[in-house]
N, C-alpha and C positions, 0 to 999 in steps of 0.2 A: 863184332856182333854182340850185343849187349842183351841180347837174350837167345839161348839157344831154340833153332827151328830147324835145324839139321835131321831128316828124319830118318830112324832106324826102323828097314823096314818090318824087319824078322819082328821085331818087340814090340811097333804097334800092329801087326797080328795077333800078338799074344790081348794085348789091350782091346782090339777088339769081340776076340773071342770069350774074353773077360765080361768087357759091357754087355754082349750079345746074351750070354749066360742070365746075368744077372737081370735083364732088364732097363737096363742104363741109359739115358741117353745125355750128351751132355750142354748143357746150357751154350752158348756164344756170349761175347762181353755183349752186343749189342740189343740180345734180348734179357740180360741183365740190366742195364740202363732202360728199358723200356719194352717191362713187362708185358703189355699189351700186344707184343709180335709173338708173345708164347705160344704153339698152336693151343687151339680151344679145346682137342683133348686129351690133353696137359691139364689146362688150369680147371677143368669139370673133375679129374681125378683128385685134385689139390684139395676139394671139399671135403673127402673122407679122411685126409690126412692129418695129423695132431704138427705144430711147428717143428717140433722136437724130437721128431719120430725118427729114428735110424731108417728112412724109405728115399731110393735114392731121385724119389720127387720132389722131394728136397731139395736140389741140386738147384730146381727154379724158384725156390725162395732164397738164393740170394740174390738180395736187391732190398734198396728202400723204400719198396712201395709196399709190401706186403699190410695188407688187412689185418692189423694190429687184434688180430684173436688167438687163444691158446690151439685151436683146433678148426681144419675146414676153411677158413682165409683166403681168399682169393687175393687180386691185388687192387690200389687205389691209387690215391695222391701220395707224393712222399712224406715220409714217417719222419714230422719235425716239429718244433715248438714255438713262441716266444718267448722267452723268460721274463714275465715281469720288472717294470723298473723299483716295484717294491723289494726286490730280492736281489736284483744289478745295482741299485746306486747310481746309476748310468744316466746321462741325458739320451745317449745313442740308445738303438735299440738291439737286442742282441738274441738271432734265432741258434738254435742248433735242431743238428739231425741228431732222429733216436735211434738208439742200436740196438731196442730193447727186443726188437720184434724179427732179428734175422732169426733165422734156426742158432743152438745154442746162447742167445741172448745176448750176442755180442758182434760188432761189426766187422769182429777180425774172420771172420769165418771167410769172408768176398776175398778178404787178400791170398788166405789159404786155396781154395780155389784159381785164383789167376795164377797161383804159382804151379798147381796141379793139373791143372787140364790140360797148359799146353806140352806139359811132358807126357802123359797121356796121350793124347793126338800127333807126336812127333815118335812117338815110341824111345823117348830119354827117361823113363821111367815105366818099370816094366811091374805093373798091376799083379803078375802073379806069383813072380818070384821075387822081389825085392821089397824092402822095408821102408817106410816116407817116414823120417825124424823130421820133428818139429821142434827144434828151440827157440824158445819164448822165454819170456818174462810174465805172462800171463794166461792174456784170451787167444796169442795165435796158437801154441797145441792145441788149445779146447779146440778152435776150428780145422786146422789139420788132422788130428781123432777123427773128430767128425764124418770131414768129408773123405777120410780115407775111409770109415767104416761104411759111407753110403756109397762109393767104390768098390768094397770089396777086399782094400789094399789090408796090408798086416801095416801099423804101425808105432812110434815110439814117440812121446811125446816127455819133454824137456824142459824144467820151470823149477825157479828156486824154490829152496824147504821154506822158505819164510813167508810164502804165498796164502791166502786168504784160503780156510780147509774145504768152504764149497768149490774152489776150482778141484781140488784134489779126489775127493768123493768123487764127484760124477766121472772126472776121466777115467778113474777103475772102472766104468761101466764102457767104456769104451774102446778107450785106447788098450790098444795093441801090449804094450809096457808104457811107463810112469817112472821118469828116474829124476829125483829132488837134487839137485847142485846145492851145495852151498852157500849158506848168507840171500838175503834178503833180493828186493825189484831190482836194485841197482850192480847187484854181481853179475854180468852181463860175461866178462871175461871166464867166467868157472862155465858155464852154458858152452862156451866157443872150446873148452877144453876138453869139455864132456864127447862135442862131436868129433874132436879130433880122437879121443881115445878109441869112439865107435869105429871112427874109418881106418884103424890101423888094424883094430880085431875085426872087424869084417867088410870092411874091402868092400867090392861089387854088389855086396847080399842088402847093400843100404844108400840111400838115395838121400843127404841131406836139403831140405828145402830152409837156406836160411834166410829167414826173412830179412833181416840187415844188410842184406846186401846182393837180394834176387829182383829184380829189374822189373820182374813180372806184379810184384807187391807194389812197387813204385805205377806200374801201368793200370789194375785195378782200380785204384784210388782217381789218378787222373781222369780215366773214360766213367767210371761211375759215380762215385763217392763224388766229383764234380760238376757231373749233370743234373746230380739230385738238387744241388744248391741252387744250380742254374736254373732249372726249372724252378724252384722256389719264389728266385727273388722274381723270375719273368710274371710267374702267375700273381705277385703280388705288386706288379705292376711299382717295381722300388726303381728310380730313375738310376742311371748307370754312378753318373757323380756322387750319392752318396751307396755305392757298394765300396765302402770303404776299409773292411779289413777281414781275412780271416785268418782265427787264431787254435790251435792243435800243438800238441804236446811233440816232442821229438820224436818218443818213441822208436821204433824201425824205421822212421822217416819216410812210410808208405803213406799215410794219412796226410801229413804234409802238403805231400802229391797234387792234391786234390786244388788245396792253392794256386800252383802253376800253371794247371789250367784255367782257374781263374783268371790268374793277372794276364792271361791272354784275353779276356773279352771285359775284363776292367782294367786297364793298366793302372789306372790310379788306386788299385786295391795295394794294401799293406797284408805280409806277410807276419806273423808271431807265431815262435816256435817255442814252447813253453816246457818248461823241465822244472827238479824239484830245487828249491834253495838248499835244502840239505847237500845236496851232490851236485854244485855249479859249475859244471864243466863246462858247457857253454858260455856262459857268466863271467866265470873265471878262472875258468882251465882248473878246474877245481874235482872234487871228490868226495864221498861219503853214503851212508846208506837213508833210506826214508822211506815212507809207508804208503806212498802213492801210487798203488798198483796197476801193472800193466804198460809204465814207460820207457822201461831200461835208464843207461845210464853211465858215466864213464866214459865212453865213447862217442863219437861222431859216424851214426849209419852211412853205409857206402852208399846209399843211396836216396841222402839227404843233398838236394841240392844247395848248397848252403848260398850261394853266388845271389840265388832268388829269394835270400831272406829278409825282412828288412827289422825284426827286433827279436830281443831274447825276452822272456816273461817268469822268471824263476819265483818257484810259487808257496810259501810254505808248507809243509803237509801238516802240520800241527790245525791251522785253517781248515785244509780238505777236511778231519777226521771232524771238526768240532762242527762243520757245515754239516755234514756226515748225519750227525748225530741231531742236528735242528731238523733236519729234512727228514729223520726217521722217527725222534722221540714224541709220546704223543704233550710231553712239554712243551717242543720245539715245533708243532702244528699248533697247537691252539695260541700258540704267542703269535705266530705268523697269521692268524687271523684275526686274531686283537689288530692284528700292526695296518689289516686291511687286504690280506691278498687273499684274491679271489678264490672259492672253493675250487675251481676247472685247474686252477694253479699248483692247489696244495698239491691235488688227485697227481698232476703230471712231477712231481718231486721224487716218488718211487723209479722214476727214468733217469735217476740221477744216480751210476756209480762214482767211486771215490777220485777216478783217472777225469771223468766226466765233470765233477765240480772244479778238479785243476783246469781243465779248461774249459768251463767258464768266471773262472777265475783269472786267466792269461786275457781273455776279452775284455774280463772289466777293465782290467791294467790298459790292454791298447786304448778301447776306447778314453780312458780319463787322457791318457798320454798327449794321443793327438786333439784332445778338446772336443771330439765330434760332438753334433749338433742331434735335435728331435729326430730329423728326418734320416740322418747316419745309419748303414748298416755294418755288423760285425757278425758273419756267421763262425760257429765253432760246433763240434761232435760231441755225441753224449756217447760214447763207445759201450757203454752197458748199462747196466741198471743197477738198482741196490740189492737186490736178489744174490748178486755175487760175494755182498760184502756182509752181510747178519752177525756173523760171526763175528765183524768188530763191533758192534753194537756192544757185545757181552762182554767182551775185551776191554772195551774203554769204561763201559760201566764199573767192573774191577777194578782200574787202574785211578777212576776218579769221583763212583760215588752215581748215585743216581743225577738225572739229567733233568736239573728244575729250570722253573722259568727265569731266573734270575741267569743260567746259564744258556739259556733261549735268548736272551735280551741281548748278552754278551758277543754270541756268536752273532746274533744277526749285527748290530753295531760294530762290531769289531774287524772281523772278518769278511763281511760283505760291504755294509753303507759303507766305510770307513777305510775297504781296500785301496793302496795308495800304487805310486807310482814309483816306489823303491822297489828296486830290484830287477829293473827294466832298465834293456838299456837297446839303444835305435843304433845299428848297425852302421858302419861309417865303411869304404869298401875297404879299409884294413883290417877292420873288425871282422868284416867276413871271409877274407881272408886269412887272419889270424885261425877260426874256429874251422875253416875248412884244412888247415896245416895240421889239424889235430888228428887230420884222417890218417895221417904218416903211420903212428905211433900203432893203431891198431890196425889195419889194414895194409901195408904193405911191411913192416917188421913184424908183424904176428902171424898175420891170416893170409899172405901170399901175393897182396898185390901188386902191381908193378907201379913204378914212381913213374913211367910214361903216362900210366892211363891215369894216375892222382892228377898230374898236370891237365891232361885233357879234360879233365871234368871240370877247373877252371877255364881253361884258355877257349877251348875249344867253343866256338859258337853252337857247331851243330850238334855236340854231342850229347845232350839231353833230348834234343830232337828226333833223337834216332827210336825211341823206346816208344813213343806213340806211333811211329810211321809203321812197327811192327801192329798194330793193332786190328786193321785189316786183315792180314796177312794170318793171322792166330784165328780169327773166327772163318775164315775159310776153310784154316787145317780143320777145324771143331766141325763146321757142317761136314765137309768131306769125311772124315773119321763116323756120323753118325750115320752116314749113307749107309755105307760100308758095314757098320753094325746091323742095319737092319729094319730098326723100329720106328722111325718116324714117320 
């Protein structure tokens, strides 16, 4: 069983008496995918509500359809873009979803959530006495905080010191405790060490939900994060043959996700799984740190199916920072509309954090790669916005000088028109099996897993299969647990 639904029943009594207290009720993946089953008064409450508001009505904005307003938002179409070919270089075309618009401003929050409800609803995490650590490399604490604090839970939230200082600020408003690891996005392993110290000093009093390797992160992405797309290219009526690739960062390998279920209803879709050139471990079994926040790095997520990849996209962050900086300085707007792109464009560029430009930077690479055509599509995630990164703005300004047009010209040339097909490389099935060997190293000699079940996640036909057949099965514990509570 590759995700626990074993239920405890003492403890979800306590979780209900919990929610019932509070006013709780909990969302199902199915009315996350398709907000419009929310009862109506639900989404008539959802008006008085700010996006951001610790109110556990919240719970039904995650999803990408929410009405893209600061406060009161009901829901609509999915929250996504085109990228002009003024800014891609691209003959293909290339959308993404925004992440600007979940509660805390970022898409990790739905993954935090699928990993929380169903412990919740099974009572394998007990709401009133136990702690939910969230280690991250970024946005997943900030959504862990979160949605424990609109639960009620106490928790602890886990992210390198070298992290951008607005993630760090708000989660003191938040979270439970705040504990800074060591070294920069890519020390993944000091995060893995940190929990291991937690679970020796307190034992049962703490519940880790680690994203790298909880099934439930990996099933989020699949049932949501890939119907929004779906729905996308259906309503824009994009013929199936050219739904030709999507491209996302490693990361937890939860976002990934979302692909697989793609290339179920495109099989001719291309997968890219996009990391940073500073630390090519994918690439080349490789190591190092960089400033591409929010990816991880090092390692290979247990819950990356690597078997279903078909290219690596290693991206330089030097690029991300100096895009970064085109897409915020008001040098790097007015060049970009010298250069011709539309004002609706510039406005949609603030949707762009720095993880968000790596990947749409991994899409330009696919698309040049395969050659795709006008009509080609490449969808890829904008996981946050710039909001989370200001702070490098000042940073890089210190470091290089104010940001003229001459340095607007450079980025846009350089680093966008001019992005190349170096550092891409298309999977051959040794290749993929090469980067899936890599899961040995951290995952069964570090973090406990067994080399049976590393094999099974190649050989095994059905064992990927197994994690969405739980998907039903999770939204029934969800209804049945809200009954039970009381309020719907």
């Amino acid at each position: 069983m590759l995700i626990n639904l074993n239920v405890n029943e003492q403890v979800r009594q306590h979780n209900i008496k919990r929610c019932r207290e509070k006013g709780i009720i909990l969302p199902t993946f199915a009315q996350m995918a398709h907000p419009d089953t929310i009862p109506e008064s639900i989404r008539k409450k959802l008006t008085e509500v700010g996006l951001w508001d610790v109110n556990p009505l919240n719970l039904f904005r995650i999803t990408w359809h929410n009405e893209p307003k600061e406060k009161g938002g009901r829901f609509g179409g999915v929250n996504y873009i085109e990228i002009p070919r003024q800014i891609t270089g691209t003959r293909a075309r290339i959308f993404a979803l925004v992440g600007k618009y979940f509660p805390t401003g970022a898409h990790k929050v739905g993954a935090t959530y699928g990993c929380l409800a169903p412990a919740l609803a099974t009572g394998n995490f007990d709401a009133e006495h136990q702690q939910a650590v969230w280690p991250s490399t970024g946005n997943y604490c900030r959504g862990g905080a979160y949605n424990s604090a609109l639960l009620g839970c106490d928790s602890i939230a886990i992210l390198p010191a070298e992290m951008s200082q607005e993630r760090f600020n708000w989660l003191k408003s938040v979270a439970g405790e705040v504990i800074a690891t060591p070294g920069c996005e890519s020390n993944v392993k000091e995060i893995f060490d940190k929990c291991h110290e937690l679970d020796r000093e307190r034992g049962t009093h703490i519940v880790i939900f680690n994203q790298f390797e909880k099934f439930e992160n990996y099933l989020w992405h699949y049932a949501i994060t890939a119907e929004a797309i779906l729905e996308v290219l259906r309503s824009r009526g994009i013929k199936p043959e050219n739904v030709r690739g999507y491209a996302s960062s490693t990361g937890s390998g939860g976002t990934l996700a979302a692909g697989d279920r793609l290339k179920e209803v495109y099989p001719g879709l291309k997968i890219a799984a996009g990391e940073a050139l500073q630390c090519p471990t994918l690439l080349r079994n490789g190591f190092g740190g960089h400033r591409i926040e929010g990816i991880g790095d090092k390692h290979v997520p247990w819950i990356h199916n690597v078997k279903n990849t078909d290219m690596i996209c290693s991206i330089d962050d030097e690029d991300c920072l100096r895009i970064y900086r085109l897409f915020n300085e008001p040098a790097g707007l007015e060049y970009l509309k010298k250069a011709g792109v539309a004002q609706a464009d510039i406005d949609n560029l603030k949707l762009f954090g720095i993880s968000g430009i790596g990947n749409m930077l991994s899409a330009i690479k696919m698309a040049k790669y395969y050659e795709m055509e006008e009509d080609d599509v490449v969808f890829t995630i904008l996981t946050d916005s710039s909001v989370m990164y200001t702070s490098r703005l000042a940073e890089q300004t210190a470091m290089h000088g104010e940001f003229t047009p001459a340095d607007a010209a450079m980025a846009h040339s350089a680093c966008l028109m001019h992005q190349g097909i170096d550092n891409a490389l298309e999977l051959t099935y040794y290749e993929r099996l090469r980067v899936h060997n890599l899961k040995y190293y951290t995952w069964v000699e570090q973090q406990g897993k067994t080399y049976e079940e590393l094999n099974r996640q190649w050989y095994d036909r059905d064992y990927w299969k197994e994690i969405p057949a739980d998907l039903g099965r999770i939204d029934t514990l969800i209804e049945d647990f809200n009954k039970e509570v009381g309020l719907v």
